[in-house]
C-alpha positions in Angstrom: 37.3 -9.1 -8.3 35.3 -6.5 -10.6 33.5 -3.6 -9.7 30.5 -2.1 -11.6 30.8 1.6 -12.6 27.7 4.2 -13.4 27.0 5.7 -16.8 26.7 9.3 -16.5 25.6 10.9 -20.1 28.1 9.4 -22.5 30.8 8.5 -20.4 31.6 6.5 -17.6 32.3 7.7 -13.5 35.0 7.8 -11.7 35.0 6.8 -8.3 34.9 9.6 -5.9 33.2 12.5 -5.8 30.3 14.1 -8.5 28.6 16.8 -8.5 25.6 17.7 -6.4 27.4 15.7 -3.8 27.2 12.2 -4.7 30.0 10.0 -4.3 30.6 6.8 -6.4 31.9 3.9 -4.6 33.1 0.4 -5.6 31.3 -2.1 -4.7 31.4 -6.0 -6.6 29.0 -7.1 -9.0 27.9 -9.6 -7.7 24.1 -10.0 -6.1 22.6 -12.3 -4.1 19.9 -14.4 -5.5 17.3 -13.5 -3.5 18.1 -9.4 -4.1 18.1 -9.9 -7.6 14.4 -11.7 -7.6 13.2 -9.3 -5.0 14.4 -6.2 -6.3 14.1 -5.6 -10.1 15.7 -1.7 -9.1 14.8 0.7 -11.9 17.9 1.0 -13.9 18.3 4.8 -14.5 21.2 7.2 -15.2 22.2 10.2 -13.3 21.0 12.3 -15.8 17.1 11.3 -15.0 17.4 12.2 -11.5 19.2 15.7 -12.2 16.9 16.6 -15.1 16.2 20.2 -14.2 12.4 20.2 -15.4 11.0 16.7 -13.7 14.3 15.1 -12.4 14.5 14.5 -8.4 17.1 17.1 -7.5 14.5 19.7 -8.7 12.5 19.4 -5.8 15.9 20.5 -3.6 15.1 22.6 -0.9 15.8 26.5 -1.1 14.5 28.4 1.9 17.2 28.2 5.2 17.5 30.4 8.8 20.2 30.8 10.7 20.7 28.2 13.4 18.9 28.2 16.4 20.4 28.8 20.1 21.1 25.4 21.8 21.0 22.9 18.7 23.6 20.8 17.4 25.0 19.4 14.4 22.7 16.5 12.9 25.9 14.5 11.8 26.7 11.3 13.6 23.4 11.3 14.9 22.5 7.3 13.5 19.6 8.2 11.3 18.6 11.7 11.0 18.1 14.1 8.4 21.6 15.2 6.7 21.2 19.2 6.4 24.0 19.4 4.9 24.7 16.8 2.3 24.8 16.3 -1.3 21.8 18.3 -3.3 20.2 19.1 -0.4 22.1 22.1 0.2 23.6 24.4 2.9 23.9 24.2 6.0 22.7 25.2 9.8 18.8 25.0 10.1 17.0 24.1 7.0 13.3 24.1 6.2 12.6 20.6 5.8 9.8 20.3 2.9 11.3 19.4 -0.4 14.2 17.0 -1.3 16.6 16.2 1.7 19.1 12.9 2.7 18.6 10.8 5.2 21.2 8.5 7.0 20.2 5.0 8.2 21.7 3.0 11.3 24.6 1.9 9.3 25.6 5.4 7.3 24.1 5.1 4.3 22.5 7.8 2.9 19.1 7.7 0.9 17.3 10.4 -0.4 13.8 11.0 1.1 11.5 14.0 -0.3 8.8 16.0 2.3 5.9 16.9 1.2 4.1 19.7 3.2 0.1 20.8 2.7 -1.3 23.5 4.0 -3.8 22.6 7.0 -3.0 19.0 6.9 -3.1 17.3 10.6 -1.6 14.1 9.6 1.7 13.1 7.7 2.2 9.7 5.6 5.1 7.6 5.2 5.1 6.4 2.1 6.6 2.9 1.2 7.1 2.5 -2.4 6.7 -0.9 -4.5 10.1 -2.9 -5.7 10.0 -1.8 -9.5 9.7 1.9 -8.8 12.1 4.8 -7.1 11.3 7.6 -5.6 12.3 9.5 -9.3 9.4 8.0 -11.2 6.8 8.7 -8.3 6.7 12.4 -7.6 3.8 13.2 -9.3 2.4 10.2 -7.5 3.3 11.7 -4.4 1.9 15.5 -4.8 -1.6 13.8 -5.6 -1.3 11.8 -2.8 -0.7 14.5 -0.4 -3.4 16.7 -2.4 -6.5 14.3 -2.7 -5.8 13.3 1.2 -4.8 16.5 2.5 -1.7 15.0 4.2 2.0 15.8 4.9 3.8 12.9 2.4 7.4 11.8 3.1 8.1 9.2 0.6 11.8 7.8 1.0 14.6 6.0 -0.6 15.4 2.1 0.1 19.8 1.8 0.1 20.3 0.3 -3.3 17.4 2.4 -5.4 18.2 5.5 -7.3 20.4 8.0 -6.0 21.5 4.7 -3.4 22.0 2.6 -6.4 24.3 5.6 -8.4 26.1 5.3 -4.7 27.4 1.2 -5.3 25.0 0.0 -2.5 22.5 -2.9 -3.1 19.2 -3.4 -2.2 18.6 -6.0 0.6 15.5 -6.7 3.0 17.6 -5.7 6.3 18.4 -2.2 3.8 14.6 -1.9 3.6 14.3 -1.4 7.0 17.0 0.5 8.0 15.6 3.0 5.1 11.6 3.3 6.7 13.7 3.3 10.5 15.6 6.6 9.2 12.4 7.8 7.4 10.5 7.3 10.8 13.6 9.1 13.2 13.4 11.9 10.8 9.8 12.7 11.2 9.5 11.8 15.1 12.8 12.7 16.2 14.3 15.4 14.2 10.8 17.1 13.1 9.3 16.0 16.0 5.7 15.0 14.7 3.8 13.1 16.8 3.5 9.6 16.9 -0.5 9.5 17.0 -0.8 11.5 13.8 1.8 9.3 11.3 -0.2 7.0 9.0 2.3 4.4 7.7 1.7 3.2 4.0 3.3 0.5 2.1 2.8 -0.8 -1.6 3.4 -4.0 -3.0 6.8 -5.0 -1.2 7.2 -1.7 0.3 4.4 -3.6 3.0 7.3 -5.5 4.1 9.5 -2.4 5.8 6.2 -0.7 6.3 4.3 -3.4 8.7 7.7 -4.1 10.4 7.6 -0.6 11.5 4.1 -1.1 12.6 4.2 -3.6 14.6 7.3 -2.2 16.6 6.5 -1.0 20.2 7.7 2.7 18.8 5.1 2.7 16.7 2.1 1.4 18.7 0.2 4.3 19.0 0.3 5.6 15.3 -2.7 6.9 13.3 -2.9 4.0 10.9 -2.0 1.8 8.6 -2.7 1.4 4.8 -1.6 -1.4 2.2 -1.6 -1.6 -1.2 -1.4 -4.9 -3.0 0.2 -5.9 -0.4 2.2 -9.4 -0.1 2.1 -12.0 2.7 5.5 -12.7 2.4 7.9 -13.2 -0.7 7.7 -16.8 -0.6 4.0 -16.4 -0.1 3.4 -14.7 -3.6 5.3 -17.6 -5.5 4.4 -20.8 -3.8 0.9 -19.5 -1.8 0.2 -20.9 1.9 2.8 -23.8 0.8 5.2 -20.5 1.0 5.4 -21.4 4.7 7.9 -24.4 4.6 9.9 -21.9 3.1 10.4 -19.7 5.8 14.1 -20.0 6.6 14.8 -18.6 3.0 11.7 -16.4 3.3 11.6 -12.3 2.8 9.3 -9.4 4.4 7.3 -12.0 6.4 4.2 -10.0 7.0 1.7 -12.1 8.2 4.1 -12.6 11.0 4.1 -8.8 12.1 0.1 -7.6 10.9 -1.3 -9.2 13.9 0.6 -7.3 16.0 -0.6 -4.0 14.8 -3.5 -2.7 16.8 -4.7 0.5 14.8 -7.0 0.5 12.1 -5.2 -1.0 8.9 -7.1 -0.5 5.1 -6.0 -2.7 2.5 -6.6 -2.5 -1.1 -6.2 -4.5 -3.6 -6.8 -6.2 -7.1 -9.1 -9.4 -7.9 -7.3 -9.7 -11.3 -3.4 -9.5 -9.7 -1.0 -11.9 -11.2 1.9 -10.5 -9.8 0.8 -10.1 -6.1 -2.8 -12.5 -6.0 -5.0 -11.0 -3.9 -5.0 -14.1 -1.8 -2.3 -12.3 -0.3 -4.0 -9.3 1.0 -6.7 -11.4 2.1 -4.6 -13.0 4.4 -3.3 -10.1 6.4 -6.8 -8.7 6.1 -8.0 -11.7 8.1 -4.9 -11.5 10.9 -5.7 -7.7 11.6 -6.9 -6.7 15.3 -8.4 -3.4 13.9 -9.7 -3.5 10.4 -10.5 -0.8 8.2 -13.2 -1.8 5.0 -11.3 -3.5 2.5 -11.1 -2.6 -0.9 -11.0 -5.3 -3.5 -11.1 -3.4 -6.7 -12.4 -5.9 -9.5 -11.1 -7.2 -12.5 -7.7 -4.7 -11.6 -4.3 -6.2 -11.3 -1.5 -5.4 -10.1 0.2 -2.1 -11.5 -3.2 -0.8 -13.0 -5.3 -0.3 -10.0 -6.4 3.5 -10.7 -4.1 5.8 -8.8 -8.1 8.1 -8.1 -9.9 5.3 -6.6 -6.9 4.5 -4.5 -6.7 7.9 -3.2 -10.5 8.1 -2.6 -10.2 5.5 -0.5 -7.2 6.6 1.3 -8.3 9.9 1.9 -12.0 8.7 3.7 -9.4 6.3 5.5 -7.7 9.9 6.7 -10.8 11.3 7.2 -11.7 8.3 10.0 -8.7 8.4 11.8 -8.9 12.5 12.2 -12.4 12.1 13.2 -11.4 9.6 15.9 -8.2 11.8 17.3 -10.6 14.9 17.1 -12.7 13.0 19.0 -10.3 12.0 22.1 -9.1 16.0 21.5 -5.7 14.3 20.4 -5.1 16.0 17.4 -2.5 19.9 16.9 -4.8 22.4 15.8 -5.3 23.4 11.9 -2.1 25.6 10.8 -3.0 28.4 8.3 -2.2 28.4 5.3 1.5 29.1 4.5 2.9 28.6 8.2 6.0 27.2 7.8 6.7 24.2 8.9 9.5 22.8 11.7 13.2 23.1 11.1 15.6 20.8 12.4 19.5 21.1 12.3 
């Protein structure tokens, strides 16, 4: 049986142990055949992500207090934020805004990175599309949170960047294990409300992004938003006839949208030949709540312009704080600078 290894600069890894805490483990070559269609996982070297000027592990975290009376250690805790791991750094209770690992269900660790804006009311999960890793989207991420005023966590799937670098493989079940740690971090260790977490998911990251939805946990969230979003994989190949497919069938989303009874927006492209728009016109038709769609015209799939979807996100943010203002169910505005929650 062979194992694959990870090019780091000019040589190759060892298994065990690098630096800034990531550990290389074998794992076989081989992939299943729905993975490898699924996930086309940006193939990138640990040098991109540890690039000191625009790499990930920039954005590790550097404030810390001393731990508060009563916690306890966050390790073992199936899911939560690992304070202590890898780049993110020390130990005790850490400020949580910047890069940080989280640990899924089954122990694996994916990296995650927190986004915090001054005054913002609500936080976003963000789900990102199957081509793309957290790396390549952190400028992506900062406008996000800018142009909607938002907290942004945007998180790793197992089997994408610094995942990938581990020997783990991308898999639908990995999906959402990934937004399940992403969601326990926010509601569990930073203890943000349920009622104020908008849920956002592009391309196939609105597979792990309406199963959360349409979980009982998250029944009373802000909101949903979709981008380019796919009916199911099957769905995007073979179109409604994707249905007989269904015992082979991925990130079955017309399935769980119905269930979701807060507002959802969905955006997307006329002109998308990856992801045809049919698809987000399904789910728009199944939704209990609707938001006004946006079908941008003549755009496809990976050139729908990142300004107008932000615009549209952010009046979408707008209506769901004017509604939780309204039943008085919304913290008050934090000035500028507060820090924000600690966890262990």
């Amino acid at each position: 049986q062979t194992f694959n290894s990870v090019n780091i600069g000019d040589g190759i890894s060892p298994i065990g142990p690098w630096q800034d805490g990531i550990t290389c483990e074998p794992v076989p070559v081989s992939m299943p055949i729905v993975s490898m269609l699924a996930f086309p996982v940006p193939q990138l070297d640990y040098a991109f992500y540890a690039d000191v000027n625009h790499g990930l592990f920039r954005r590790r975290r550097t404030r810390s207090r001393s731990r508060s009376s009563g916690g306890s250690d966050s390790g073992g805790s199936g899911g939560g934020a690992d304070a202590a791991a890898g780049a993110a750094g020390g130990g005790g209770v850490q400020d949580m805004e910047g890069l940080l690992f989280l640990e899924t269900g089954a122990g694996e660790r994916i990296p995650a990175v927190y986004i915090k804006t001054p005054k913002a009311r609500l936080t976003i999960i963000y789900s990102h599309g199957n081509g793309e890793d957290i790396g390549l989207l952190l400028h992506d991420m900062d406008e996000l949170a800018r142009s909607t005023n938002t907290n942004v966590l945007i998180y790793e799937y197992v089997g994408y960047s610094i995942s990938r670098l581990e020997g783990a493989i991308p898999t639908e079940a990995g999906c959402y294990r990934s937004i399940d740690a992403a969601w326990r971090f926010l509601t569990v260790d930073m203890k943000v409300a349920v009622h104020t977490i908008i849920l956002y998911g592009r391309s196939i990251g609105s597979g792990p992004t309406c199963d959360m939805a349409s979980k009982p946990e998250a029944a009373n969230l802000a909101g949903v938003a979709l981008q380019a979003p796919i009916a199911s994989g099957a769905r995007v190949v073979f179109g409604d006839a994707g249905v007989a497919a269904r015992p082979l069938d991925i990130f079955t989303n017309y399935s769980k949208i119905g269930k979701v009874t807060r507002p959802v927006a969905i955006m997307h492209g006329t002109a998308d030949q990856v992801v045809p728009i049919t698809n987000g016109e399904a789910l728009f038709d199944a939704l209990q709540s609707p938001h006004e769609p946006l079908w941008l015209a003549g755009y496809g799939h990976n050139n729908m312009p990142l300004t107008l979807c932000n615009s549209y996100v952010a009046k979408f943010v707008r209506k769901l704080t004017e509604e939780l203002e309204a039943r008085k169910d919304l913290p008050p505005e934090r000035a500028e600078g507060t820090e924000g929650c600690s966890v262990m």
